[in-house]
Backbone bond lengths (Angstrom), bond angles and torsions (degrees), N, CA, C in turn:
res aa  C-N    CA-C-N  psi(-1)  N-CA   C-N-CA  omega(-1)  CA-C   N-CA-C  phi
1 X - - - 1.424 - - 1.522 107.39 -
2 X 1.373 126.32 150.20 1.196 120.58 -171.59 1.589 85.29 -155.88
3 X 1.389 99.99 129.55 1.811 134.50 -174.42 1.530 111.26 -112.94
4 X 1.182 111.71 105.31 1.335 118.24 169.35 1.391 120.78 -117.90
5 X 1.345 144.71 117.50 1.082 147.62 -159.60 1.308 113.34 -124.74
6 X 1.625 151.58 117.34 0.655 166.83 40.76 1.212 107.52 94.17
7 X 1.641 133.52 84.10 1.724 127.31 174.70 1.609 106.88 35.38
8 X 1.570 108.49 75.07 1.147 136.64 162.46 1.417 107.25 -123.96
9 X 1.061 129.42 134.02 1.818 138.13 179.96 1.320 101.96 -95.31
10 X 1.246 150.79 160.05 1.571 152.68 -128.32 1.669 78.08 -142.13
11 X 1.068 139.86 -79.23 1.459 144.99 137.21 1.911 110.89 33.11
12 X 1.771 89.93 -49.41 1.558 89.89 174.80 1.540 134.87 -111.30
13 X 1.325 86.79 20.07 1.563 97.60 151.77 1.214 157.96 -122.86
14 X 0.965 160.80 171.38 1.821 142.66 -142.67 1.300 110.47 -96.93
15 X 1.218 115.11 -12.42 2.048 142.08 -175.84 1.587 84.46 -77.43
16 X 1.294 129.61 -59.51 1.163 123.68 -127.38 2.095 73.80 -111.94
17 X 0.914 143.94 92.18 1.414 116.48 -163.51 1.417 155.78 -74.81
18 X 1.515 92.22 101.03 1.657 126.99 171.79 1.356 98.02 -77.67
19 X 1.348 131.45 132.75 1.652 135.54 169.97 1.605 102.17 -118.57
20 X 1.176 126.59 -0.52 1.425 125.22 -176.06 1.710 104.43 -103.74
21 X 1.231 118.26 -8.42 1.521 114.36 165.39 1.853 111.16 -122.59
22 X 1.593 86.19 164.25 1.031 100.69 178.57 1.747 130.38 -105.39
23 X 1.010 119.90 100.38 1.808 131.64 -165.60 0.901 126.95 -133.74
24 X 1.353 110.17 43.67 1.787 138.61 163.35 1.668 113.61 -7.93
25 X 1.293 107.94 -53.18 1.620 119.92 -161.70 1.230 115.77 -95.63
26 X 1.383 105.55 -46.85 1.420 103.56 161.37 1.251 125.74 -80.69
27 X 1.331 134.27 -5.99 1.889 133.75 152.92 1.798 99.22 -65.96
28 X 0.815 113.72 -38.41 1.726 105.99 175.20 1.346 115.95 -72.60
29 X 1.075 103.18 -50.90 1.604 102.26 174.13 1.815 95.47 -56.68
30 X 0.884 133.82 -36.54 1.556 120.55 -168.66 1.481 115.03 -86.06
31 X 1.909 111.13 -35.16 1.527 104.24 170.35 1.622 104.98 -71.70
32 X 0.941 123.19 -30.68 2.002 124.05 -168.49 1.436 107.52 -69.76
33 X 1.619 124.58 -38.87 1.270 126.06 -159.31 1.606 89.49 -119.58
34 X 2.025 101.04 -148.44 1.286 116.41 -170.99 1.206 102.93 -94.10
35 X 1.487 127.35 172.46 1.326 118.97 157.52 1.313 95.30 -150.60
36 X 1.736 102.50 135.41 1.720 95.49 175.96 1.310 112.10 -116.75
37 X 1.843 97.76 141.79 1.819 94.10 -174.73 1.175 108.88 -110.88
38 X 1.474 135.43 12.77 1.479 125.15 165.05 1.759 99.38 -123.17
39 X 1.207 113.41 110.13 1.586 111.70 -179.96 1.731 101.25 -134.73
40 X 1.291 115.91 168.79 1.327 126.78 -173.92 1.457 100.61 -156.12
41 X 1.826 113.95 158.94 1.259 105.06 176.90 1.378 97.33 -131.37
42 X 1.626 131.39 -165.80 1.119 130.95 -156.98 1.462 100.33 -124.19
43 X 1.080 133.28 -0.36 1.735 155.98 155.38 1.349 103.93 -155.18
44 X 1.359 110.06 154.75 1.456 131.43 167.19 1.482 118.75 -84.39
45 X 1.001 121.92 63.62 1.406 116.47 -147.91 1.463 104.74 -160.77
46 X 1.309 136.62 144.41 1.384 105.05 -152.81 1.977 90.37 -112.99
47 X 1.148 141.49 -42.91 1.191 130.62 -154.85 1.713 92.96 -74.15
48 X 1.652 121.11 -57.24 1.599 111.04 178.43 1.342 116.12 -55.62
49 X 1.461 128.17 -38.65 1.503 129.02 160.75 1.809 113.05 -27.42
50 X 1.331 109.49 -48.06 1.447 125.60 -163.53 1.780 95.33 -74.88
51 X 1.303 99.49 -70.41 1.386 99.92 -167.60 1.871 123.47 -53.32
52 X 1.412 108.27 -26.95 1.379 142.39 169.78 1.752 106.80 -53.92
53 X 1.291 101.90 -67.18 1.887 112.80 172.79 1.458 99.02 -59.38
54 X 1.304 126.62 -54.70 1.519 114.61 -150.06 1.529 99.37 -95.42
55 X 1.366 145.28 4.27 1.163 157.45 168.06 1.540 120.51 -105.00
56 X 1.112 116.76 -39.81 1.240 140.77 -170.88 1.809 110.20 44.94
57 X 1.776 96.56 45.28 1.960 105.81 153.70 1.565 81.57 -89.80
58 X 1.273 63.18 159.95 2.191 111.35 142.93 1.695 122.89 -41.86
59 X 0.519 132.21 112.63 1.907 121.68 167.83 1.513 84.15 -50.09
60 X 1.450 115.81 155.01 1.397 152.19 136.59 1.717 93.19 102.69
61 X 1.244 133.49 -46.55 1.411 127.65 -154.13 1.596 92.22 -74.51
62 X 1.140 147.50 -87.94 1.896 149.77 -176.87 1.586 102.87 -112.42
63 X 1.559 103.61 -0.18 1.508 80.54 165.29 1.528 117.10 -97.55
64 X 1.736 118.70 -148.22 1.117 111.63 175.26 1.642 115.85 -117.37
65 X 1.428 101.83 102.76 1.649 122.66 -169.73 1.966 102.23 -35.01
66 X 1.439 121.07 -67.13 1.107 123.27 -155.39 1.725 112.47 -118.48
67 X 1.116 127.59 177.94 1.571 131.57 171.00 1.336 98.68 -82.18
68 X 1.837 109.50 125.78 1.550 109.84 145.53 1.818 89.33 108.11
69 X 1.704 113.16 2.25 1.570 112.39 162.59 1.206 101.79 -96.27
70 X 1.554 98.06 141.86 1.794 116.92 174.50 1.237 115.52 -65.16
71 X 1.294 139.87 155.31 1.448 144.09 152.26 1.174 131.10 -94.70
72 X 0.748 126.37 107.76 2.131 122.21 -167.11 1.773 95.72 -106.62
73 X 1.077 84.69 135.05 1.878 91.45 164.06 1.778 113.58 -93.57
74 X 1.310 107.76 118.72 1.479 107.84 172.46 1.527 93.40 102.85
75 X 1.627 99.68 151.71 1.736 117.64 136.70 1.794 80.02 102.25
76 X 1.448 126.18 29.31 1.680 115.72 176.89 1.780 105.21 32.15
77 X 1.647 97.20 171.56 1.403 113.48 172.92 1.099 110.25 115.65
78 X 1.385 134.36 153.27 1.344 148.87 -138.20 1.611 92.49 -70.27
79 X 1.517 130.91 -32.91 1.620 113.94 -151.50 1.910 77.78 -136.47
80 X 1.440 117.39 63.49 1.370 114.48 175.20 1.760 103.76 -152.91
81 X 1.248 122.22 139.88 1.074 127.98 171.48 1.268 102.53 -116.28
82 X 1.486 121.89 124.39 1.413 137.29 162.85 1.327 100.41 -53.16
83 X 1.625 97.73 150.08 1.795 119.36 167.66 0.999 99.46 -73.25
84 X 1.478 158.45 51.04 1.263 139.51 -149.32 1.861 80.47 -163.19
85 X 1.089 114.56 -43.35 1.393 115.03 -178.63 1.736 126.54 -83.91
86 X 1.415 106.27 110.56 1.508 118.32 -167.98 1.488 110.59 -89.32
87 X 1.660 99.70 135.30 1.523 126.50 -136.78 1.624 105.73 -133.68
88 X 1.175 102.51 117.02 1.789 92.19 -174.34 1.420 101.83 -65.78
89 X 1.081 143.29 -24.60 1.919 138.13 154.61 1.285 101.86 -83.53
Protein backbone atom coordinates (compact mmCIF):
# COMPACT_ATOMS: atom_id res chain seq x y z
CA UNK A 1 0.00 0.00 0.00
CA UNK A 2 1.45 3.30 -0.62
CA UNK A 3 -0.13 6.63 1.15
CA UNK A 4 0.41 9.83 -0.21
CA UNK A 5 -1.18 12.77 1.26
CA UNK A 6 -1.42 15.98 0.00
CA UNK A 7 0.23 19.14 2.19
CA UNK A 8 0.23 17.21 5.35
CA UNK A 9 3.35 18.13 7.75
CA UNK A 10 4.82 14.81 9.41
CA UNK A 11 4.96 17.23 12.54
CA UNK A 12 1.13 16.53 12.70
CA UNK A 13 0.96 13.30 13.44
CA UNK A 14 1.23 10.98 16.49
CA UNK A 15 3.76 8.47 14.33
CA UNK A 16 5.90 11.26 13.85
CA UNK A 17 5.42 12.67 17.64
CA UNK A 18 2.48 14.98 17.96
CA UNK A 19 0.70 14.00 21.46
CA UNK A 20 -1.93 16.77 21.09
CA UNK A 21 -3.73 14.96 18.12
CA UNK A 22 -5.42 12.18 17.51
CA UNK A 23 -4.29 9.58 14.43
CA UNK A 24 -5.22 6.23 15.43
CA UNK A 25 -4.92 4.74 11.79
CA UNK A 26 -2.33 6.26 10.54
CA UNK A 27 0.13 5.49 13.78
CA UNK A 28 -0.81 1.85 12.89
CA UNK A 29 -0.35 2.02 9.58
CA UNK A 30 3.20 3.40 10.61
CA UNK A 31 3.99 0.89 13.63
CA UNK A 32 2.64 -2.29 11.22
CA UNK A 33 4.37 -1.16 7.97
CA UNK A 34 7.34 1.21 6.78
CA UNK A 35 7.61 4.67 7.44
CA UNK A 36 10.00 6.93 5.73
CA UNK A 37 11.60 9.91 7.41
CA UNK A 38 13.99 11.31 4.87
CA UNK A 39 12.02 11.55 1.44
CA UNK A 40 12.26 14.09 -1.47
CA UNK A 41 10.22 14.61 -4.56
CA UNK A 42 11.07 15.52 -8.10
CA UNK A 43 8.66 18.78 -8.16
CA UNK A 44 6.71 20.19 -5.42
CA UNK A 45 3.68 19.90 -6.97
CA UNK A 46 1.26 17.40 -6.25
CA UNK A 47 -0.43 15.81 -9.57
CA UNK A 48 3.39 15.66 -11.53
CA UNK A 49 4.79 14.51 -8.06
CA UNK A 50 2.14 11.57 -8.47
CA UNK A 51 2.63 10.73 -11.94
CA UNK A 52 6.64 11.00 -11.47
CA UNK A 53 6.50 8.27 -8.30
CA UNK A 54 4.05 6.02 -10.00
CA UNK A 55 5.81 6.17 -13.50
CA UNK A 56 9.12 6.81 -12.54
CA UNK A 57 9.66 9.77 -15.72
CA UNK A 58 10.88 13.04 -15.17
CA UNK A 59 8.21 15.86 -14.76
CA UNK A 60 8.10 17.88 -18.03
CA UNK A 61 9.66 15.38 -20.76
CA UNK A 62 6.16 12.57 -21.11
CA UNK A 63 5.35 13.22 -17.83
CA UNK A 64 3.05 15.77 -16.35
CA UNK A 65 5.18 19.10 -15.79
CA UNK A 66 2.47 21.09 -13.66
CA UNK A 67 -1.03 20.69 -11.57
CA UNK A 68 -4.30 20.71 -13.55
CA UNK A 69 -2.32 19.07 -17.02
CA UNK A 70 -4.17 16.17 -18.58
CA UNK A 71 -2.55 12.84 -19.24
CA UNK A 72 -3.41 10.96 -22.38
CA UNK A 73 -2.05 7.53 -22.92
CA UNK A 74 -0.46 7.09 -26.41
CA UNK A 75 0.17 9.28 -29.59
CA UNK A 76 3.89 10.87 -27.88
CA UNK A 77 4.03 14.67 -27.01
CA UNK A 78 4.96 16.81 -24.29
CA UNK A 79 1.70 15.90 -21.88
CA UNK A 80 1.49 12.00 -23.19
CA UNK A 81 2.84 8.87 -21.80
CA UNK A 82 3.34 6.02 -24.23
CA UNK A 83 1.75 2.49 -23.60
CA UNK A 84 5.12 1.35 -23.78
CA UNK A 85 5.95 2.86 -20.35
CA UNK A 86 5.47 0.57 -17.15
CA UNK A 87 3.65 2.17 -14.27
CA UNK A 88 3.16 0.89 -10.80
CA UNK A 89 -0.81 2.09 -11.47
Amino acid sequence: MLVTIDTLRADRLGTYGNATVATPNMDRLAREGAVALHTSVQVPLTRPSHVSLLSGLYPGREAVPVNGTTLALGGGGIHCITQQVPAIA
